[in-house]
TORKOL-4160 file (C-alpha; in steps of 0.2 Angstrom, whole numbers, padded with zeros to 4 digits, m for minus):
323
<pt num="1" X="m0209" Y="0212" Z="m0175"/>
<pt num="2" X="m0206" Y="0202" Z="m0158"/>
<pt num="3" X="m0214" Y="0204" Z="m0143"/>
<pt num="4" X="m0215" Y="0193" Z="m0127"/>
<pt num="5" X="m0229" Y="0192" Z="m0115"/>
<pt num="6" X="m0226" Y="0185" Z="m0097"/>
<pt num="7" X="m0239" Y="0182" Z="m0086"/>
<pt num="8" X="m0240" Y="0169" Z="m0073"/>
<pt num="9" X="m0226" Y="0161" Z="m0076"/>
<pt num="10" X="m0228" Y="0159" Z="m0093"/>
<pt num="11" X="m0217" Y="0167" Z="m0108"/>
<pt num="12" X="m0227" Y="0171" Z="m0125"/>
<pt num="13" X="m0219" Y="0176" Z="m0141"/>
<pt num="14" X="m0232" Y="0187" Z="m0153"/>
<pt num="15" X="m0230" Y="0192" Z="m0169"/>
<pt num="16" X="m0241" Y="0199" Z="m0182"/>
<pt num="17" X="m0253" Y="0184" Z="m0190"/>
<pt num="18" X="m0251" Y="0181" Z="m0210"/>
<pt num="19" X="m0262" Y="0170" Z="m0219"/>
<pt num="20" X="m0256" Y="0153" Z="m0219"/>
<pt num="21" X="m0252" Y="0153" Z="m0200"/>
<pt num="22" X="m0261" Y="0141" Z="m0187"/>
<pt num="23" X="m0260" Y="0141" Z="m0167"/>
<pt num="24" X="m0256" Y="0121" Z="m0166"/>
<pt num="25" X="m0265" Y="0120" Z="m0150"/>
<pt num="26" X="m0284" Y="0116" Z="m0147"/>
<pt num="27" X="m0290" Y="0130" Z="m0136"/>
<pt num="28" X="m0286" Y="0146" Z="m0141"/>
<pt num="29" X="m0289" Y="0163" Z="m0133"/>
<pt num="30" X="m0294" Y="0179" Z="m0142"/>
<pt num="31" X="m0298" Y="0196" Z="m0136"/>
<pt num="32" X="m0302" Y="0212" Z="m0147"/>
<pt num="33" X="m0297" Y="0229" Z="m0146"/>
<pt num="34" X="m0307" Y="0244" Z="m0151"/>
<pt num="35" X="m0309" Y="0262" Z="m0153"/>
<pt num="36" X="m0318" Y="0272" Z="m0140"/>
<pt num="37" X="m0334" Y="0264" Z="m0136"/>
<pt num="38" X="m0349" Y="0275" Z="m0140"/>
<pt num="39" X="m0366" Y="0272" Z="m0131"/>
<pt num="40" X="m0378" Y="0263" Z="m0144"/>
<pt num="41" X="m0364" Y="0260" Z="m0155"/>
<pt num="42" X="m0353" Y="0247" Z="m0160"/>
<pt num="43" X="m0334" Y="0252" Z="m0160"/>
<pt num="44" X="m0324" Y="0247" Z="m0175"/>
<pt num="45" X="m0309" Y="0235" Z="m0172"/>
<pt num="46" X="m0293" Y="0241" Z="m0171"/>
<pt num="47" X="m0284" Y="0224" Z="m0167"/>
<pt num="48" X="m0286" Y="0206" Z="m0161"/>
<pt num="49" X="m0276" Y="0197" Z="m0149"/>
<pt num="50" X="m0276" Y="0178" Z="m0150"/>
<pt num="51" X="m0266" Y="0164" Z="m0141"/>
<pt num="52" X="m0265" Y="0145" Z="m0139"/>
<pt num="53" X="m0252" Y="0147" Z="m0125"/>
<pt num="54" X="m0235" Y="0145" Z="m0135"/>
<pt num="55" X="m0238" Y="0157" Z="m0148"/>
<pt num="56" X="m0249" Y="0173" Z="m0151"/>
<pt num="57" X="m0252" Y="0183" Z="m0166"/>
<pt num="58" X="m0260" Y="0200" Z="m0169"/>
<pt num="59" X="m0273" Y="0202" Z="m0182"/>
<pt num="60" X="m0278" Y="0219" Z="m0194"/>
<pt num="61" X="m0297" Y="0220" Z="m0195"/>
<pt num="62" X="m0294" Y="0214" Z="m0211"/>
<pt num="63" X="m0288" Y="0196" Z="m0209"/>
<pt num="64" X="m0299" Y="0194" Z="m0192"/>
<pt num="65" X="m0313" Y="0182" Z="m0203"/>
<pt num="66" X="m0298" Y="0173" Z="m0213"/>
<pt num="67" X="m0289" Y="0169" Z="m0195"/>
<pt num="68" X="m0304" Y="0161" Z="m0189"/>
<pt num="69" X="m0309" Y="0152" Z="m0202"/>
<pt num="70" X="m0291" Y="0147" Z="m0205"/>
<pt num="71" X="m0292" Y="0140" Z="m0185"/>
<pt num="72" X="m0310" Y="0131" Z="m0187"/>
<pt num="73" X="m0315" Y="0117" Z="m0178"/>
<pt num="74" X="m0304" Y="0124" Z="m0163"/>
<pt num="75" X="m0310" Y="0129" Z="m0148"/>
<pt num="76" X="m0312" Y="0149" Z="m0145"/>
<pt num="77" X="m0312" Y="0156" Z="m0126"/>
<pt num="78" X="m0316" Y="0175" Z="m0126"/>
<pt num="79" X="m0322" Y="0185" Z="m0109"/>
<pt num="80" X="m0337" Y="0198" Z="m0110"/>
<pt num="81" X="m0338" Y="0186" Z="m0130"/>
<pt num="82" X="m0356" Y="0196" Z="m0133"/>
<pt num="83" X="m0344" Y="0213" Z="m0136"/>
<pt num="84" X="m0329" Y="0204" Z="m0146"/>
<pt num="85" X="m0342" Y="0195" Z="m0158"/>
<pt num="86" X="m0352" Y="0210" Z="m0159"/>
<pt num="87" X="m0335" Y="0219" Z="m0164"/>
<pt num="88" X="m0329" Y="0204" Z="m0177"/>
<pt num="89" X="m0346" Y="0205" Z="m0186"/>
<pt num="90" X="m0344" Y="0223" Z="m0191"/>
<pt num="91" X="m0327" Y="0218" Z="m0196"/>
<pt num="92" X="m0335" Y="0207" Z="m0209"/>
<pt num="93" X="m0336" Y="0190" Z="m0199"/>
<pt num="94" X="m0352" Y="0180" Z="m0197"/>
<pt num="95" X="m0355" Y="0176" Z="m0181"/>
<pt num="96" X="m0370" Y="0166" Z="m0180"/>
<pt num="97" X="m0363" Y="0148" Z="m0187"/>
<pt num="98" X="m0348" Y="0152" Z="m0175"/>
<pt num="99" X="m0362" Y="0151" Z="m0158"/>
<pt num="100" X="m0370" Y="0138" Z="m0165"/>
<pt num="101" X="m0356" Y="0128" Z="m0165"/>
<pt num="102" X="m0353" Y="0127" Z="m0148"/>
<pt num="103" X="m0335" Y="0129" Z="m0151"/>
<pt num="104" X="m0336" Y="0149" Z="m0145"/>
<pt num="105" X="m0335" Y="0151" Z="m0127"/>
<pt num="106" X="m0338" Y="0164" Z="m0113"/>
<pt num="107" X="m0324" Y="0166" Z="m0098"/>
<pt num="108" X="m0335" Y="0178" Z="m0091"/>
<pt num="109" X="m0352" Y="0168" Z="m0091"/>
<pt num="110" X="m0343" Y="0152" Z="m0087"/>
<pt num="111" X="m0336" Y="0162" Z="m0070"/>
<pt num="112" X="m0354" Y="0167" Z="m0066"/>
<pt num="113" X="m0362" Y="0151" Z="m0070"/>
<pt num="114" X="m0349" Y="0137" Z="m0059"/>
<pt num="115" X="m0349" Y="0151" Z="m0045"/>
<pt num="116" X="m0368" Y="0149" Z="m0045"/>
<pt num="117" X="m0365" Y="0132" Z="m0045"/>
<pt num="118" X="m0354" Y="0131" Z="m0033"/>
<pt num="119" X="m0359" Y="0146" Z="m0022"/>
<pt num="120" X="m0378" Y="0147" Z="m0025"/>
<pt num="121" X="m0375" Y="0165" Z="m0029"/>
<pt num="122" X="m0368" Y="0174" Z="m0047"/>
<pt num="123" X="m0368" Y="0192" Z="m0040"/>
<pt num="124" X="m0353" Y="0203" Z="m0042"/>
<pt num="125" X="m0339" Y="0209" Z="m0053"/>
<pt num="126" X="m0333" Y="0197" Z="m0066"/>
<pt num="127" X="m0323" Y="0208" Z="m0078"/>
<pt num="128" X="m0307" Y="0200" Z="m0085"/>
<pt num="129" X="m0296" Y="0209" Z="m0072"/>
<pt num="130" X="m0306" Y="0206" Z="m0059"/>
<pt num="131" X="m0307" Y="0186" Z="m0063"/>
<pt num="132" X="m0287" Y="0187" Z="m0067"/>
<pt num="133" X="m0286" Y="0193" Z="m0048"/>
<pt num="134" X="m0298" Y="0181" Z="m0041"/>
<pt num="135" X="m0292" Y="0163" Z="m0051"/>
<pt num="136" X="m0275" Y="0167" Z="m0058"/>
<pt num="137" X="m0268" Y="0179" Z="m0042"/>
<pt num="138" X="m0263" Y="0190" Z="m0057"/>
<pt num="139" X="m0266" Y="0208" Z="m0061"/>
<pt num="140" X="m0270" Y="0215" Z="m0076"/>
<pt num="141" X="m0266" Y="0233" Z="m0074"/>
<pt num="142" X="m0280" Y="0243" Z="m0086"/>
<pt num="143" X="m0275" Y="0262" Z="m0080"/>
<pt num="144" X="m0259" Y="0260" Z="m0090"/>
<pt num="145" X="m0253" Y="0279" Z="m0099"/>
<pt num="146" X="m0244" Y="0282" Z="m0117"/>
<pt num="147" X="m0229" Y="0288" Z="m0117"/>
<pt num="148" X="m0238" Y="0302" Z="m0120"/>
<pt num="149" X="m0249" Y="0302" Z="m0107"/>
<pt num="150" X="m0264" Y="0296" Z="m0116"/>
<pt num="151" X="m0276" Y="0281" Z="m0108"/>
<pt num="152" X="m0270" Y="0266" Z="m0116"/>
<pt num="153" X="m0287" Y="0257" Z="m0115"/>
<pt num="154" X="m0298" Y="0269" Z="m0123"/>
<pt num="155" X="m0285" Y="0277" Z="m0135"/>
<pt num="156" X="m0284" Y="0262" Z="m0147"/>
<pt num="157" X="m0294" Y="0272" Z="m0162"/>
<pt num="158" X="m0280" Y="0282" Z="m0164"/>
<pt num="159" X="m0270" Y="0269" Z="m0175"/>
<pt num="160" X="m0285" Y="0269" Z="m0187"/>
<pt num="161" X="m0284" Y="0280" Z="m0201"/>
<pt num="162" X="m0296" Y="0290" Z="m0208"/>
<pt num="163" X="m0304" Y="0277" Z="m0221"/>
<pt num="164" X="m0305" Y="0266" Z="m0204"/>
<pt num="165" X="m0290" Y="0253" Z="m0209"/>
<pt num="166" X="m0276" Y="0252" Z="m0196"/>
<pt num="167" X="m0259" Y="0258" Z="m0199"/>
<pt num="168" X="m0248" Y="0247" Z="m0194"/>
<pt num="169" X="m0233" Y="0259" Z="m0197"/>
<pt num="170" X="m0241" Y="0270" Z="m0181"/>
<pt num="171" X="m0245" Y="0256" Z="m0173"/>
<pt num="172" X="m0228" Y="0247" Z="m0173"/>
<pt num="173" X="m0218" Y="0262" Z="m0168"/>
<pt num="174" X="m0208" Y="0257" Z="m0152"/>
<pt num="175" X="m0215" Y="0272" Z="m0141"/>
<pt num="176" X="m0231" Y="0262" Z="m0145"/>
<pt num="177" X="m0227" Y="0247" Z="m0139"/>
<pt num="178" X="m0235" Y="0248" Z="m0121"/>
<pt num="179" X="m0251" Y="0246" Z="m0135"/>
<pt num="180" X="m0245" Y="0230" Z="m0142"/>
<pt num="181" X="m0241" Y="0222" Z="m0122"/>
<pt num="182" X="m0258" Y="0227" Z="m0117"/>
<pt num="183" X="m0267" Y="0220" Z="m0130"/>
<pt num="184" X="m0257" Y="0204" Z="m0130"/>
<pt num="185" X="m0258" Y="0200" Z="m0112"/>
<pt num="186" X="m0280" Y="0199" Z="m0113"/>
<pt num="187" X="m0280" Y="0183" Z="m0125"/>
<pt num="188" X="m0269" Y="0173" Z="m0114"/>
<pt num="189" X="m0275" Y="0179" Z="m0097"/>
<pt num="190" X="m0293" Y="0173" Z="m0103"/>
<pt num="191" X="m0285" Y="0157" Z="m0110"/>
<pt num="192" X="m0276" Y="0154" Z="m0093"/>
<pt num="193" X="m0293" Y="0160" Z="m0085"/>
<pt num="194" X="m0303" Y="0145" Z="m0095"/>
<pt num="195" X="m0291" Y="0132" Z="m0089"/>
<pt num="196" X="m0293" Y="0136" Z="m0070"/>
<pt num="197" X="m0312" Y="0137" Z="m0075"/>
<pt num="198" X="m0309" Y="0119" Z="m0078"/>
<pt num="199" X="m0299" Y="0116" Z="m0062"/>
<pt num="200" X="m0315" Y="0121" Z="m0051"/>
<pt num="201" X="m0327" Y="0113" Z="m0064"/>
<pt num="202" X="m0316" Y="0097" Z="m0059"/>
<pt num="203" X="m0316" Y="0100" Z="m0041"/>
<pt num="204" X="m0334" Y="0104" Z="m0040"/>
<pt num="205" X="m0339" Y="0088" Z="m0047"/>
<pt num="206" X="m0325" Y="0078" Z="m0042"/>
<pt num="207" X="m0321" Y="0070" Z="m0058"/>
<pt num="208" X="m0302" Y="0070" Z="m0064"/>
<pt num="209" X="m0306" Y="0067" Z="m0083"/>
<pt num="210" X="m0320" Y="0081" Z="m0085"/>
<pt num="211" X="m0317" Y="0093" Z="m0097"/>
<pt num="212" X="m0329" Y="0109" Z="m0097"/>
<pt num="213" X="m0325" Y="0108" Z="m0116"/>
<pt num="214" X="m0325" Y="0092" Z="m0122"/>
<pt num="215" X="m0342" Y="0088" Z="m0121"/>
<pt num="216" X="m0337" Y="0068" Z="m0122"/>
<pt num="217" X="m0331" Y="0070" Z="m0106"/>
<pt num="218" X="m0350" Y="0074" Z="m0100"/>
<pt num="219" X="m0354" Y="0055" Z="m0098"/>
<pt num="220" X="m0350" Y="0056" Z="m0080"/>
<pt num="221" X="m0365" Y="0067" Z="m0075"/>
<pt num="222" X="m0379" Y="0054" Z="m0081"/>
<pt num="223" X="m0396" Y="0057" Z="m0071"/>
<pt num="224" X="m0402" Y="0070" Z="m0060"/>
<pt num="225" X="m0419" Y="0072" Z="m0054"/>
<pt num="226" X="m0423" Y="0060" Z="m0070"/>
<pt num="227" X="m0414" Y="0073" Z="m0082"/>
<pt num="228" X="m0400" Y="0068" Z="m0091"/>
<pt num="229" X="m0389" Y="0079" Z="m0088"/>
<pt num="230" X="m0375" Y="0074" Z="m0100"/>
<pt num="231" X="m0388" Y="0077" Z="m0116"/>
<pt num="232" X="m0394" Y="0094" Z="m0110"/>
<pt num="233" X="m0375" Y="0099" Z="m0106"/>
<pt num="234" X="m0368" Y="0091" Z="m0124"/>
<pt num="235" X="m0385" Y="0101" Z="m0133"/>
<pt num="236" X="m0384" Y="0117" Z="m0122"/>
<pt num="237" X="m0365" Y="0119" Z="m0117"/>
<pt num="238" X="m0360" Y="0116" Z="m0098"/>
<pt num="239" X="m0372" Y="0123" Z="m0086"/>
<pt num="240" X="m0380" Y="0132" Z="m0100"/>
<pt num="241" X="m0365" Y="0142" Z="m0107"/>
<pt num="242" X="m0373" Y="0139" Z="m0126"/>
<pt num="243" X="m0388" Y="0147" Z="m0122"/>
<pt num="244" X="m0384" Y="0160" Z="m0109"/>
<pt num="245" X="m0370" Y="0165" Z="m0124"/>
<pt num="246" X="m0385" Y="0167" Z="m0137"/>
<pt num="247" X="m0396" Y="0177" Z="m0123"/>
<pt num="248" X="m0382" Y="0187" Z="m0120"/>
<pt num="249" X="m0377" Y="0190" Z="m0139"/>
<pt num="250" X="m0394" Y="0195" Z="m0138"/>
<pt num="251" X="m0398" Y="0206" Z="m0125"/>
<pt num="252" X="m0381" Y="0217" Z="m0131"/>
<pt num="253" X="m0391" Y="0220" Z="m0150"/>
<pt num="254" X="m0405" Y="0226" Z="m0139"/>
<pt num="255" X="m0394" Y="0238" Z="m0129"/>
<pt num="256" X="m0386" Y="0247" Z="m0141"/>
<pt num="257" X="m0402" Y="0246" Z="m0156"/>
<pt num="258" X="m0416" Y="0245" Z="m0145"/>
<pt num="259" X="m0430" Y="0234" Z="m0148"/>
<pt num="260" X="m0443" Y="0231" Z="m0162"/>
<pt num="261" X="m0460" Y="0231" Z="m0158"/>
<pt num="262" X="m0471" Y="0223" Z="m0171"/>
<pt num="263" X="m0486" Y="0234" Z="m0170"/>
<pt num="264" X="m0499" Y="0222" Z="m0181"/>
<pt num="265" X="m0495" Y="0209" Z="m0168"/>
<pt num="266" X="m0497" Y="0220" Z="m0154"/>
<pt num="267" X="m0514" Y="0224" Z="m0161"/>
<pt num="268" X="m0519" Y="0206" Z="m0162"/>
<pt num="269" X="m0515" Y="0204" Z="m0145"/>
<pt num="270" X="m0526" Y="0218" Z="m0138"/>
<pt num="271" X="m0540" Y="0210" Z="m0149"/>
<pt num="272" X="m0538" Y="0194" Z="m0142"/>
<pt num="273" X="m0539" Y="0202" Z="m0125"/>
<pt num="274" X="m0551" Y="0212" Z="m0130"/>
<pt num="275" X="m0563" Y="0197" Z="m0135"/>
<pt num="276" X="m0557" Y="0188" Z="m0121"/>
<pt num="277" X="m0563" Y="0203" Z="m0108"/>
<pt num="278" X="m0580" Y="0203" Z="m0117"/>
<pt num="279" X="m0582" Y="0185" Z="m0112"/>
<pt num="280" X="m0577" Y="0187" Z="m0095"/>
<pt num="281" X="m0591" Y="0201" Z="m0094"/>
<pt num="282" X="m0606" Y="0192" Z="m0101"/>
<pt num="283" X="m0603" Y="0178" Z="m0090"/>
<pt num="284" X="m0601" Y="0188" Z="m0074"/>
<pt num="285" X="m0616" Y="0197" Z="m0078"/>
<pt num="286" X="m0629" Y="0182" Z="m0080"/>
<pt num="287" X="m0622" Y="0183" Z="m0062"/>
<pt num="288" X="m0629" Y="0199" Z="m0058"/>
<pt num="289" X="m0613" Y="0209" Z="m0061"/>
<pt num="290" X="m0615" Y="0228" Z="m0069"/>
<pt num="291" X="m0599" Y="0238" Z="m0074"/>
<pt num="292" X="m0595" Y="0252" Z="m0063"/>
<pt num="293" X="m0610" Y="0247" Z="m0050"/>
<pt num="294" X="m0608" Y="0235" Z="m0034"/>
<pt num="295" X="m0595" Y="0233" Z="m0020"/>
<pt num="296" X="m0583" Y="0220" Z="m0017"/>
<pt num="297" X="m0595" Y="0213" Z="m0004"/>
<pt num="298" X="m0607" Y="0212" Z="m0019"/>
<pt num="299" X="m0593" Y="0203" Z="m0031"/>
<pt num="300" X="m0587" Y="0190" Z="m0020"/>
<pt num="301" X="m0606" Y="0186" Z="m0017"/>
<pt num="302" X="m0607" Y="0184" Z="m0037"/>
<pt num="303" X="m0589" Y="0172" Z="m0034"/>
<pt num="304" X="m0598" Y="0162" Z="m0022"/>
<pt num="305" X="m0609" Y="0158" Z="m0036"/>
<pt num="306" X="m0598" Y="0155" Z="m0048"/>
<pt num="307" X="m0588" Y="0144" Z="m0037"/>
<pt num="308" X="m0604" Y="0134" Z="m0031"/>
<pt num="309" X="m0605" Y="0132" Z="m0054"/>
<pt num="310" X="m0587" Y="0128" Z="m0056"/>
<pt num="311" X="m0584" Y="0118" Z="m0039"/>
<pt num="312" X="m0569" Y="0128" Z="m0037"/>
<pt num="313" X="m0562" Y="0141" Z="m0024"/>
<pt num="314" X="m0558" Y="0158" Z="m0031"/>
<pt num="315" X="m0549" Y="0171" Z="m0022"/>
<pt num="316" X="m0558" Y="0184" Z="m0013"/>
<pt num="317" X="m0559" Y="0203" Z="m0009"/>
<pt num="318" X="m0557" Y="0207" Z="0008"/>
<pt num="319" X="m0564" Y="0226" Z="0008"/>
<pt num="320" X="m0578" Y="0237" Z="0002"/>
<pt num="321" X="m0571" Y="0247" Z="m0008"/>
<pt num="322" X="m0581" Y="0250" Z="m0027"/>
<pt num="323" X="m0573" Y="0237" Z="m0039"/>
């Protein structure tokens, strides 16, 4: 299989990854693609899309785990990364050592942080075509039609068979093809997405040498407002990626499971409340204080008392209404 991918300027050759192949490169973009997504559900992985910028592969489900760990210590750039790494776990990888390393990065979050930055505001749309328009002056058209007339974006599934394993037969088939572009064209639109990230990261900050993802390249920052800015930024990712990634790795989970409440803690708490309440009661009382009886005129006389004890102001009530 041969395929060619041209976007902005650039030519890609893409073929179907085998164990043993590496992306030469240091950054590499990778993108997934899923059946149709399901409220509270993760899909499964159809395909994965990956690119250094000279050569791109497409990954089975099945080989998704051995091509990362096959390309580790490199530096992955994915948009929206909370889905895809969501996606790859169910596919078998383990995700967790991967966001700890700081080697896994977010297009997305990395759009919304510098534009804060730079803007003072994050609002508004930041969805890979959106950001491909905005940085790149490129379009990623994503209401693209099968040769039979189905919606390529959401009509992935169907090259899954009915164990869940793709089939690549169906897939490869040459009226199938428009698939194969779509999916290609993601990994190295966010790759060429992460490098004019770093073009405004360098402008913003007017330092030549900076490299959002190098993190020896952070020296230049030093002190601000007595932080060191270079530690926090070589700990916590620039800006914060590393730990707006992990919030947002997190907050997905929570979308689609819900959250556990630990009921015995919540108990506790209300105890501790509880006690505490009781305590604020007995002492409000040797002021003169009687649930359920009194005014606020009557309450903030009792606070002018307990300030007089505490030589401290507390806030008052400005009506009469019953407390």
């Amino acid at each position: 299989m041969s395929l060619i991918i041209e976007i902005a300027g650039h030519s890609i050759p893409f073929q179907l990854w085998r164990p043993g192949q590496v992306l030469k490169s240091s950054i590499i973009g990778l993108d997934s693609e899923t059946e149709a997504i399901e409220d509270g559900a993760v899909p499964r992985l159809v395909i994965a899309t990956a690119s250094d910028g000279t050569d791109g592969f497409i990954i089975s489900p099945r080989d998704i785990a051995a091509f990362i760990t096959a390309h580790s210590g490199k530096t992955f750039v994915l948009h929206n990364a909370a889905f895809d790494l969501a996606v790859f776990r169910c596919a078998g990888v383990d995700i967790f050592p991967l966001i700890e390393s700081g080697c896994w990065w977010d297009t997305g979050l990395l759009f919304q942080l510098l534009k804060l930055a730079d803007r003072g505001s994050c609002h508004g749309p930041w969805s890979l075509d959106y950001v491909s328009k905005e940085l790149l002056k490129v379009d990623l058209p994503k209401d693209l039609r099968s040769c039979d007339g189905q919606d390529v974006r959401t009509t992935f599934g169907r090259f899954l068979k009915p164990d869940g394993t793709l089939d690549p037969v169906e897939l490869l088939k040459p009226e199938h093809r428009i698939y194969l572009q779509y999916a290609a064209a993601d990994p190295v639109a966010t790759l060429l997405i992460a490098q004019a990230l770093n073009d405004w990261a360098v402008w913003l900050f007017s330092t030549p040498f900076f490299d959002i993802f190098d993190p020896a390249t952070y020296a230049f920052a030093g002190l601000q407002d007595d932080i060191d800015v270079a530690a926090a930024w070589s700990k916590y990712g620039f800006l914060t990626h590393h730990i707006q990634l992990k919030g947002s790795v997190a907050l997905g989970a929570i979308s689609r499971e819900g959250m556990h409440i630990d009921t015995s803690s919540v108990a506790s708490v209300i105890e501790e409340l509880d006690a505490e309440l009781s305590e604020v009661k007995t002492t409000l009382n040797r002021f003169g204080w009687a649930p359920g009886t009194g005014s606020n005129k009557k309450f903030n006389a009792i606070m002018a008392r307990v300030e007089k004890e505490l030589d401290e102001e507390l806030p008052r009530l400005t009506d009469d209404a019953n407390t």
